[in-house]
Structures are given as C-alpha cells and as structure tokens.
C-alpha positions as CSV (number, residue, x, y, z in Angstrom):
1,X,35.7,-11.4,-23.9
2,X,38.1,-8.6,-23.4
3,X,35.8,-6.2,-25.0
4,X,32.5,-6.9,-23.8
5,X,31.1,-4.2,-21.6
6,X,28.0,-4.5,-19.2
7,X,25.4,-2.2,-19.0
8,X,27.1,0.2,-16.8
9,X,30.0,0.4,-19.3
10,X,32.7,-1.7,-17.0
11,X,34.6,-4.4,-18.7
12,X,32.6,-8.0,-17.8
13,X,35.3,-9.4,-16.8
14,X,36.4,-7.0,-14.0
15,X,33.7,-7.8,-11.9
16,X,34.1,-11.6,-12.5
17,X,37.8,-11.4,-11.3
18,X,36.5,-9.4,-8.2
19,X,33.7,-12.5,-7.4
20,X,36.5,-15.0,-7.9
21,X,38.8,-12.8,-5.5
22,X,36.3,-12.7,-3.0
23,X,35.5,-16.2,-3.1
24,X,38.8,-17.3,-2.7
25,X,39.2,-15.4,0.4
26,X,36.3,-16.6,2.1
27,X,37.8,-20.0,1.3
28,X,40.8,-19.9,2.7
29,X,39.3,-18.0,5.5
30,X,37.4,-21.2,6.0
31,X,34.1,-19.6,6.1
32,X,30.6,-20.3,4.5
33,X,28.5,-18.2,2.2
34,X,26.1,-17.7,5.4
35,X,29.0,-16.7,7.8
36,X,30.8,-14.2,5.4
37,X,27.2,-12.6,4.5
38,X,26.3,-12.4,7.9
39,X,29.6,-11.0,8.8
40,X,29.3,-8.0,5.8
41,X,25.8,-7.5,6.5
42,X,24.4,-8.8,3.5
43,X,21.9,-11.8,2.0
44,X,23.8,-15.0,0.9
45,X,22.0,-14.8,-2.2
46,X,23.7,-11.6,-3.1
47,X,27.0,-12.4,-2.1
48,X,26.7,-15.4,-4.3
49,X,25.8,-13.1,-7.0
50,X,29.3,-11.5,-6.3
51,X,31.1,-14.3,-6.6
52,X,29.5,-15.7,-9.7
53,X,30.2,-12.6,-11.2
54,X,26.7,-11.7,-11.9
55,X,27.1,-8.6,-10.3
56,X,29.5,-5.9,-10.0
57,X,30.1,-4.6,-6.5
58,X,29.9,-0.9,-5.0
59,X,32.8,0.2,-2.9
60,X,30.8,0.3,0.2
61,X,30.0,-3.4,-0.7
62,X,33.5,-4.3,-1.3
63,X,34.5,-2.6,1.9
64,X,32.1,-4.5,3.7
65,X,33.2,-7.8,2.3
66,X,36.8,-6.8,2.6
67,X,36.7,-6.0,6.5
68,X,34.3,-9.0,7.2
69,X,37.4,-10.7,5.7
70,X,39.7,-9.5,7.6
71,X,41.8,-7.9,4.5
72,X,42.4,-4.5,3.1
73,X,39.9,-3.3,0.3
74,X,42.8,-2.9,-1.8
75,X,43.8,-6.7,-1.5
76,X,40.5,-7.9,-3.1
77,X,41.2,-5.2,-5.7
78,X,44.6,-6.4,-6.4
79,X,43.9,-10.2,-6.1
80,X,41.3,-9.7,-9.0
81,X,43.5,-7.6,-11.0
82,X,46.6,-10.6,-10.7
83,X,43.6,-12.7,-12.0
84,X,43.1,-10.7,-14.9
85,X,45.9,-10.3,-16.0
86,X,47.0,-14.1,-15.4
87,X,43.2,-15.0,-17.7
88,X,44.5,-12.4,-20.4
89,X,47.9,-13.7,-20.7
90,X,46.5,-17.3,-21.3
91,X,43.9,-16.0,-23.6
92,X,46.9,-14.3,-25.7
93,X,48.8,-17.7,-25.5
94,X,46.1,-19.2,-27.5
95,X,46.6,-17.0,-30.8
C-alpha cells in the first residue's frame, strides 16, 4: 500500500491518514458531520468524502476544516502523519 499513488501522484495513503485525522477531531470535538460541514463551509457529503479518504484535501479545505475545529492546520497535518507512521510500523511488524 505504501507505493500506490493516486492520480495526482500523492501517496494513497496520505490523504487517508488526513480523513482519519479529521475525523477524529470532529469526534472528540463532539460534533456531527452536519455541524463541522456547516461550520467549514462545506456539503456533508464532501466532508465525508474526506474522512473516508476518497478524496485528498486542498489547503484551503484543510484550513477551513482546521479552524472550524478549532486547531491549527498544522495539527491535522501532524495527527495524520503520527498515523502513518504508527500504520507503517505495524505493516513492517508483519514481515
């Protein structure tokens, strides 16, 4: 999975760990799909899409998302990246 690429030539993972980030903020922010949408300006069907992973975000999306959540931009960022590196060292523990 590591080496997969989608269209647009970023790694398919990247944008997964960035869904998952997001969706674990709005979590523990205890909102809904609706409220964090509404909040960044988007369609709940998109930021579903985000946090399936289906779709990778823009920066002006993750910006959005990121002060509808009441975080830095960079903490989404980082969140995903602990995640990836967290999935790759269990998928190296499996060799």
């Amino acid at each position: 999975m590591h080496d997969q690429r989608n269209p647009r030539g970023v790694p398919a993972a990247h944008h997964v760990f960035l869904g998952e980030a997001i969706r674990r903020h709005r979590v523990t922010a205890k909102l809904s799909v609706e409220e964090l949408a509404d909040e960044a300006h988007m369609r709940p069907a998109y930021l579903l899409a985000l946090e399936a992973g289906e779709i990778p975000a823009t920066y002006d999306v993750l910006r959005r998302v990121a002060d509808a959540l009441v975080v830095p931009t960079s903490s989404l960022v980082w969140f995903a990246e602990t995640l990836g590196h967290v999935d790759a060292e269990l998928a190296d523990g499996d060799d």
